[in-house]
C-alpha positions as CSV (number, residue, x, y, z in Angstrom):
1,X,298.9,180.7,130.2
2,X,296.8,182.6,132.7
3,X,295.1,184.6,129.7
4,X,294.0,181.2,128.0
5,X,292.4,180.0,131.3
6,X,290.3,183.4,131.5
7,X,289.0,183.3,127.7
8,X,288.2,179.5,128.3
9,X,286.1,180.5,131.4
10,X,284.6,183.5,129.9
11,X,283.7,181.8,126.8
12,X,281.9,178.8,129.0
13,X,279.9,181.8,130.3
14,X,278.6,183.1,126.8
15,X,275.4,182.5,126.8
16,X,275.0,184.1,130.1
17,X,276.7,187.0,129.6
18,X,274.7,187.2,126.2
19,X,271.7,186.4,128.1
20,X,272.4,189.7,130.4
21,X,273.1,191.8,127.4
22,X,269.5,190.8,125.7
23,X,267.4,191.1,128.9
24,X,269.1,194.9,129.7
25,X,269.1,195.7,125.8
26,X,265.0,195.1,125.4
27,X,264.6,197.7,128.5
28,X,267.0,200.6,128.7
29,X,266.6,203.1,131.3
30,X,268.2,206.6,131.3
31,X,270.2,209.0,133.6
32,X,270.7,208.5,137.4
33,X,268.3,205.7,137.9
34,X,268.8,202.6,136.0
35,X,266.8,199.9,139.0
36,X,265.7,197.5,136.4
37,X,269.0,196.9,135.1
38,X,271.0,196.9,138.1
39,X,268.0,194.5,139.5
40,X,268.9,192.3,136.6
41,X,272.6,192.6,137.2
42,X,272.3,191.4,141.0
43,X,270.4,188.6,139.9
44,X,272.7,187.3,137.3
45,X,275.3,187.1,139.8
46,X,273.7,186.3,143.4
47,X,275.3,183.0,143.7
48,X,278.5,184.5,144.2
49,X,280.4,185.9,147.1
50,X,279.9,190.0,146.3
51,X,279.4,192.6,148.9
52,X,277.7,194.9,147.3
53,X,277.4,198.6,148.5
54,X,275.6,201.4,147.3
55,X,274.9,205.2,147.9
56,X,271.9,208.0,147.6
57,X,273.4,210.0,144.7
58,X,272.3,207.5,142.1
59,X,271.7,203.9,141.2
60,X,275.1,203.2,141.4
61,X,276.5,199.7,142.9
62,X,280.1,198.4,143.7
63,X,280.5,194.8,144.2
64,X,283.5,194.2,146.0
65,X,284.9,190.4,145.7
66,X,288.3,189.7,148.0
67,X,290.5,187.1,147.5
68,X,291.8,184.7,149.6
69,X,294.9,186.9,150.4
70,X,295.5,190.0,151.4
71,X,296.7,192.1,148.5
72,X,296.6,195.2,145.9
73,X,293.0,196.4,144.7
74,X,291.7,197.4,141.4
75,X,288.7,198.3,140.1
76,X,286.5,197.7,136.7
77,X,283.8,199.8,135.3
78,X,280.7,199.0,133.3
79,X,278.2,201.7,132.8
80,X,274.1,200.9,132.5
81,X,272.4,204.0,131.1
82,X,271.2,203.9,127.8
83,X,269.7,207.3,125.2
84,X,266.7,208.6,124.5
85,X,266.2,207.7,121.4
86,X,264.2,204.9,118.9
87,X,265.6,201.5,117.7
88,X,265.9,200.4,114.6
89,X,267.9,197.6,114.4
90,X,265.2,195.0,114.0
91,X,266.6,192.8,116.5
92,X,264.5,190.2,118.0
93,X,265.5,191.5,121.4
94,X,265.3,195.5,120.3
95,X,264.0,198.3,122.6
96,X,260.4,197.8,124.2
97,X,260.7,201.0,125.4
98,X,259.7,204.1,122.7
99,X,262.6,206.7,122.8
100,X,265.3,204.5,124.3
101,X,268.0,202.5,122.8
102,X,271.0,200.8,123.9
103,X,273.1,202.8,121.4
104,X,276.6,203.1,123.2
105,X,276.9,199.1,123.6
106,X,276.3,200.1,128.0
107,X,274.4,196.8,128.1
108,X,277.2,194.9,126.8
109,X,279.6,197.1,129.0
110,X,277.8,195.9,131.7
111,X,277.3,192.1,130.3
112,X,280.7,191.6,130.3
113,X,281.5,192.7,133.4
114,X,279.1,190.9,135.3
115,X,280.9,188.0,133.4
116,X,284.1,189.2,134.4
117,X,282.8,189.1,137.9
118,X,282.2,185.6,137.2
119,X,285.4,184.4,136.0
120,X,287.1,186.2,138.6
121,X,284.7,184.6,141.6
122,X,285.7,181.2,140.0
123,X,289.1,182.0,141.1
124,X,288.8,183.2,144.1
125,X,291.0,181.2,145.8
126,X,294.0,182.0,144.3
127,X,293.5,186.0,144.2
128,X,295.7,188.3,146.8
129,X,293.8,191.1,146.9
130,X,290.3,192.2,146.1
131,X,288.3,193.0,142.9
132,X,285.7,196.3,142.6
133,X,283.2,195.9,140.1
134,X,281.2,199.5,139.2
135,X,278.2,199.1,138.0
136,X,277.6,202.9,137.3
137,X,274.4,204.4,135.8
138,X,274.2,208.4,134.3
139,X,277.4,207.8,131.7
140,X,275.2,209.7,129.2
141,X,275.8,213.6,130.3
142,X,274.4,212.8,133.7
143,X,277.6,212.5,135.4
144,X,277.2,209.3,136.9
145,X,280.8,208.5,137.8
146,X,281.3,211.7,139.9
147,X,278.3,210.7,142.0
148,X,279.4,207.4,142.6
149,X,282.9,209.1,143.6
150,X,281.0,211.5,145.9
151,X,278.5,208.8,147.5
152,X,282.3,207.3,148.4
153,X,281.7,203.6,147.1
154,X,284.6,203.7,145.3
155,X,286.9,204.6,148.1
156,X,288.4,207.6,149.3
157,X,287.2,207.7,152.9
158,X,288.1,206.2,156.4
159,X,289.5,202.8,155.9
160,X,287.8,202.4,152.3
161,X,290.7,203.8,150.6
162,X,290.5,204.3,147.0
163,X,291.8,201.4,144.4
164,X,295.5,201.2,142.9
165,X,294.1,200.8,139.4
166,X,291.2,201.1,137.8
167,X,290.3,199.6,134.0
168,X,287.2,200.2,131.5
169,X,286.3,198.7,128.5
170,X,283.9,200.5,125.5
171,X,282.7,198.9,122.8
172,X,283.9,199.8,119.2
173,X,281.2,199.5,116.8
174,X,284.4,200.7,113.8
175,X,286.7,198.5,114.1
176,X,287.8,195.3,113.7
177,X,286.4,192.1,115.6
178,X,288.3,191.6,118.9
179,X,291.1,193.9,118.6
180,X,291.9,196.2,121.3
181,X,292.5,199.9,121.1
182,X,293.8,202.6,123.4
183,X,296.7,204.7,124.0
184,X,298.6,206.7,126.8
185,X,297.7,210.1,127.8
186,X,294.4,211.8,126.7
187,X,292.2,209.3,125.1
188,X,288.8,211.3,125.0
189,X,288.4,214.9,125.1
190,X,286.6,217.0,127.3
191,X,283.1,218.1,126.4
192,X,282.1,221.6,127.9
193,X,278.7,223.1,126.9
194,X,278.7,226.9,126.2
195,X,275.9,229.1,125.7
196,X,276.3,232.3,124.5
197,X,273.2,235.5,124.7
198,X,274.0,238.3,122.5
199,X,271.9,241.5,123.1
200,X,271.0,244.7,121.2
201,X,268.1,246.2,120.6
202,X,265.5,245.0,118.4
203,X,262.9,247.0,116.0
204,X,261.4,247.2,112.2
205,X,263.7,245.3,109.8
206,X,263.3,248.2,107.4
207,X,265.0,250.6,109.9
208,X,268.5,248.4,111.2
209,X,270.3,251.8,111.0
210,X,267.6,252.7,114.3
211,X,268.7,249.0,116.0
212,X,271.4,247.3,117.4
213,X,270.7,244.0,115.3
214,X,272.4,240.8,117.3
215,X,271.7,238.8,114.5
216,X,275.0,239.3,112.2
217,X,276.9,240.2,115.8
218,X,275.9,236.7,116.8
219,X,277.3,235.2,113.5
220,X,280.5,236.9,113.3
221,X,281.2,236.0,116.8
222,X,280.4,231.9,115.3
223,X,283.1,232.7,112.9
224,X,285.8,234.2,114.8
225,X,285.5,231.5,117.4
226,X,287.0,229.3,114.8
227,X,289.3,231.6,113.6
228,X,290.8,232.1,117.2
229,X,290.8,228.3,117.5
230,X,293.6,228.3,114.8
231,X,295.3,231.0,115.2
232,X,295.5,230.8,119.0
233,X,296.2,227.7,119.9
234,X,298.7,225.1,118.2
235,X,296.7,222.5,115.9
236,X,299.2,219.4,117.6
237,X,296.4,219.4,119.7
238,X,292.5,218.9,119.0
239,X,290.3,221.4,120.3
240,X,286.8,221.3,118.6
241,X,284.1,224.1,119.2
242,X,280.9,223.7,117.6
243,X,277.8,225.8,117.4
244,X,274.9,223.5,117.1
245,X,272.1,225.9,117.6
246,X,272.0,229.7,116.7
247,X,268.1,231.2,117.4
248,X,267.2,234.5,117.0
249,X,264.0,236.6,116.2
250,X,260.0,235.3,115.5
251,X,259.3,237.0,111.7
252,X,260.9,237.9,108.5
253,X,260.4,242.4,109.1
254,X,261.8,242.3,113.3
255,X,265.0,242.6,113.9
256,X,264.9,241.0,117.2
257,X,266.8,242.2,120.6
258,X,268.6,239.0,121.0
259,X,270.0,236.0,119.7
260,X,271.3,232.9,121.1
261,X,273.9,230.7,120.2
262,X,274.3,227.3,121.9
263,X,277.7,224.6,121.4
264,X,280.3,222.5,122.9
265,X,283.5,223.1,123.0
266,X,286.3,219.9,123.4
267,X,289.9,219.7,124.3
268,X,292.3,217.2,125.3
269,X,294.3,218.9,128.9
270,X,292.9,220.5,131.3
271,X,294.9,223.6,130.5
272,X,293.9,223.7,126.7
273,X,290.4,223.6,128.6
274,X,291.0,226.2,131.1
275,X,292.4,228.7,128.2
276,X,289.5,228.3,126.0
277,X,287.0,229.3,128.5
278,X,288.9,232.4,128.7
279,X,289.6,232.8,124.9
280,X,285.8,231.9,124.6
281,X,284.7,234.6,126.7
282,X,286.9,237.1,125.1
283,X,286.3,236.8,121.5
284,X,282.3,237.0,122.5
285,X,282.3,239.9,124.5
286,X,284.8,242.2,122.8
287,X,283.0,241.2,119.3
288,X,279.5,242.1,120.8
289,X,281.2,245.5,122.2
290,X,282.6,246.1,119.0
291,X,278.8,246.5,117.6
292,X,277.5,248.0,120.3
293,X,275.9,244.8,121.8
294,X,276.5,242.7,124.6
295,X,277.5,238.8,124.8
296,X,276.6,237.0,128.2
297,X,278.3,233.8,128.3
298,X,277.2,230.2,130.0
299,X,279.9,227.7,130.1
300,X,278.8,224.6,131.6
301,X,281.1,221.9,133.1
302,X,281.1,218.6,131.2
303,X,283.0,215.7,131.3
304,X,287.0,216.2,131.9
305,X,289.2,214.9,129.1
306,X,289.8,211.4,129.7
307,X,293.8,210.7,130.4
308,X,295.2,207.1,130.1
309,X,298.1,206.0,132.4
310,X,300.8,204.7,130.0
311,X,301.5,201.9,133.0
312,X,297.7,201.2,132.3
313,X,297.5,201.0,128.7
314,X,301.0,198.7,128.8
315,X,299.1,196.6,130.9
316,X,296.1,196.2,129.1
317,X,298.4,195.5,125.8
318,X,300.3,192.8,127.4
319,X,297.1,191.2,128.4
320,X,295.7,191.7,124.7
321,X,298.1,190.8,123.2
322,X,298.2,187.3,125.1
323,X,294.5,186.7,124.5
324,X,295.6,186.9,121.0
325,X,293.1,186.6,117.8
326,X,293.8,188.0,114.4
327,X,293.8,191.6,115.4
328,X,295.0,191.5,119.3
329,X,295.8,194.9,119.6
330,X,296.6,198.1,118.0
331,X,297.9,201.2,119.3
332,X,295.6,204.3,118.7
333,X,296.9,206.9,116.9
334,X,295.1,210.1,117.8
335,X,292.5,210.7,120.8
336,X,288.9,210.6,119.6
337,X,286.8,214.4,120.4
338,X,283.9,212.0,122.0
339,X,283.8,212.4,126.3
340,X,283.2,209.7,128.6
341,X,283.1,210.5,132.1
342,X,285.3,207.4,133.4
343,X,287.4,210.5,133.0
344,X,286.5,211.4,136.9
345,X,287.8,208.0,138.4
346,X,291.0,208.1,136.3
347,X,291.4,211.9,137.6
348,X,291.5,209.9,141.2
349,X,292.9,206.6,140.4
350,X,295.7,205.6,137.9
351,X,294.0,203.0,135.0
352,X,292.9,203.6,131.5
353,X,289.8,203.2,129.3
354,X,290.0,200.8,126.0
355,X,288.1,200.2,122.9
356,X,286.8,196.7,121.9
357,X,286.4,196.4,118.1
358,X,282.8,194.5,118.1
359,X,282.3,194.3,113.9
360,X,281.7,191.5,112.7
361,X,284.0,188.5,111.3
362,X,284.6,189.5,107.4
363,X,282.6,192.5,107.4
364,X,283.6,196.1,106.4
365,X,284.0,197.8,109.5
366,X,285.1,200.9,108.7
367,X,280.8,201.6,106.9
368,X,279.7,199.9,109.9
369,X,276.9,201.9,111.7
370,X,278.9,203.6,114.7
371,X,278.1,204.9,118.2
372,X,274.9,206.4,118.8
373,X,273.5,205.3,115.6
374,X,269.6,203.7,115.9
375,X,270.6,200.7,113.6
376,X,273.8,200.4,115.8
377,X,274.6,196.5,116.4
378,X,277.5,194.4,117.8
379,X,278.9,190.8,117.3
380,X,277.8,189.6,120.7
381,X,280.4,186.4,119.5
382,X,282.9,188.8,120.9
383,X,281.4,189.4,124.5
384,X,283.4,186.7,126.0
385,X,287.0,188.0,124.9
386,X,285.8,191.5,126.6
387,X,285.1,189.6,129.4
388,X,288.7,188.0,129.8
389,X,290.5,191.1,129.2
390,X,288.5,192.8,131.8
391,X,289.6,189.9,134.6
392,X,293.1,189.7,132.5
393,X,293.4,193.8,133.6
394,X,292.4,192.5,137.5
395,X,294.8,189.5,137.5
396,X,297.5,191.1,136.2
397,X,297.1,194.0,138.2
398,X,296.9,191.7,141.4
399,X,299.9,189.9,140.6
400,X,302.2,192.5,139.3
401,X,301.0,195.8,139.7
402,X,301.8,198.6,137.0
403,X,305.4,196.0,136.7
């Protein structure tokens, strides 16, 4: 079985691809420009046959390997940005950098694809079609994805046409070793920030009757916001607004002229996030009129939801369920509220994103530390079965298409 002869080859690359994961783990980088890591990444794989092509929006790379016949194409992600924030694990191969931690699992994102682009160049003879491996930086708010779109290395212009499919693969700190997740349709939500300024008019806190006061304007408006969020919109599907950060005033006896709110607001279709822009917009300002104030609103763009092709996620369960294991595969029941903005390639390009369960053997899962937790850690025994379903995804593709 194909699938066997993938895990076989990806597990007689462990140590490399563990190797990768250590050397990009001990020295993150953040945003746009991740040179270190993709250095590291070029390196690990120079001996094989990639052409490699990159663009000025970021520190972004494709490596494109073709097979011996002409065929479909399809592309894999890994991203290499880590977050600004301090380790704690106590790993022997933890941060050295103060204020940056591989908390998402992006170096072992990118570890295993480099290994997929191993196993996959071992085969190259017997591939119709050719292979896209993106190695993207600026997954963590910076949009990295949409400049690697717009820089055109992953298709879209002159003969470079865009791939058939496209396939990612996040790690899964919560669930169980080795099993696969995902499901078709939205997978991840959207994540828009919104910023909201309401304005009165300030003066001596024993006089409000001589004010406008924003202050208790600014709270209602926090409080109908979830209200309208209920009784608006049907709860069959998520939409989470949350206000993180409400600052007003500078002492205990001013009322102050302003007061700012700051959130996020998530949603699962790109019409449920159309309509609460509006609905966010309205509650704000005709609450703030009500009072006499007024509320300036700030939405900004964030990631789009992140919408699985059912033909993808079938895909990706056939090849799970072939690499097989005590938990091969499971069907996700809900979409998680998180963003990821693989969501702009799989607004281009039909594919879907999946979760690797990366707990350890025996452990409880479920109290493991998750995602963007400073004593996050993974079960790097499980790199290698990432790695096969990633060239599983390609192969299959290759072979078959979406049949």
């Amino acid at each position: 079985m194909l699938t066997e002869t993938l895990l076989d080859a990806a597990r007689g690359h462990a140590d490399a691809i563990v190797a990768l994961r250590r050397a990009i783990h001990a020295e993150p980088e953040l945003g746009l420009e991740t040179p270190k890591t993709l250095a590291k990444v070029k390196a690990a794989l120079a001996d094989l046959p990639l052409e490699w092509h990159e663009g000025p929006g970021c520190t972004g790379s494709v490596a494109v390997l073709r097979g011996a016949k002409p065929g479909r194409s399809v592309l894999l992600r890994g991203d290499m940005d880590a977050l600004p924030m301090t380790e704690r694990t106590g790993l022997d191969f933890a941060s050295t950098i103060e204020g940056r931690m591989h908390a998402c699992g992006h170096d072992a994102h990118t570890a295993m694809l480099a290994g997929a682009a191993r196993v996959l160049a071992g085969m190259r003879d017997t591939l119709a079609g050719e292979v896209r491996f993106m190695f993207q930086p600026g997954e963590e708010g910076f949009h990295g994805a949409r400049f690697m779109l717009e820089d055109g290395l992953l298709g879209g212009s002159g003969d470079y046409a865009l791939p058939d499919a496209a396939f990612a693969l996040h790690i899964w700190p919560n669930a169980p070793h080795g099993r696969l997740e995902a499901r078709p349709g939205a997978m991840m939500a959207s994540a828009d920030m919104i910023e909201i300024t309401v304005t009165g008019k300030g003066g001596h806190a024993s006089l409000p009757q001589d004010t406008i006061d924003p202050v208790p304007v600014a709270a209602e408006i926090v409080i109908a916001l979830q209200t309208m969020i209920t009784r608006r919109f049907a709860a069959t599907e998520a939409t989470v607004l949350t206000i993180g950060k409400i600052e007003a005033g500078t002492t205990n006896n001013v009322i102050p002229d302003s007061a700012y709110l700051l959130g996020t607001v998530r949603t699962l279709s790109p019409e449920r996030r159309a309509a609460m822009k509006e609905a966010v917009r309205e509650v704000a300002e005709n609450i703030a009129r009500a009072h006499r104030c007024t509320a300036e609103l700030t939405i900004t763009p964030g990631f789009p939801p992140t919408i699985n092709d059912p033909r993808a996620v079938a895909l990706g369960e056939a090849v799970a369920t072939d690499l097989g294991g005590e938990h091969p595969w499971q069907t996700r029941p809900a979409p998680t509220m998180g963003a990821e903005d693989f969501s702009y390639v799989l607004e281009k390009v039909p594919g879907a994103m999946f979760f690797l369960g990366v707990a350890a053997e025996g452990v409880d899962w479920q109290g493991c530390c998750g995602l963007h937790s400073s004593h996050m850690v993974l079960d790097e025994a499980v790199l290698p079965k990432g790695t096969a379903f990633l060239a599983g995804c390609a192969t299959r593709f290759l072979e078959r298409g979406f049949d």
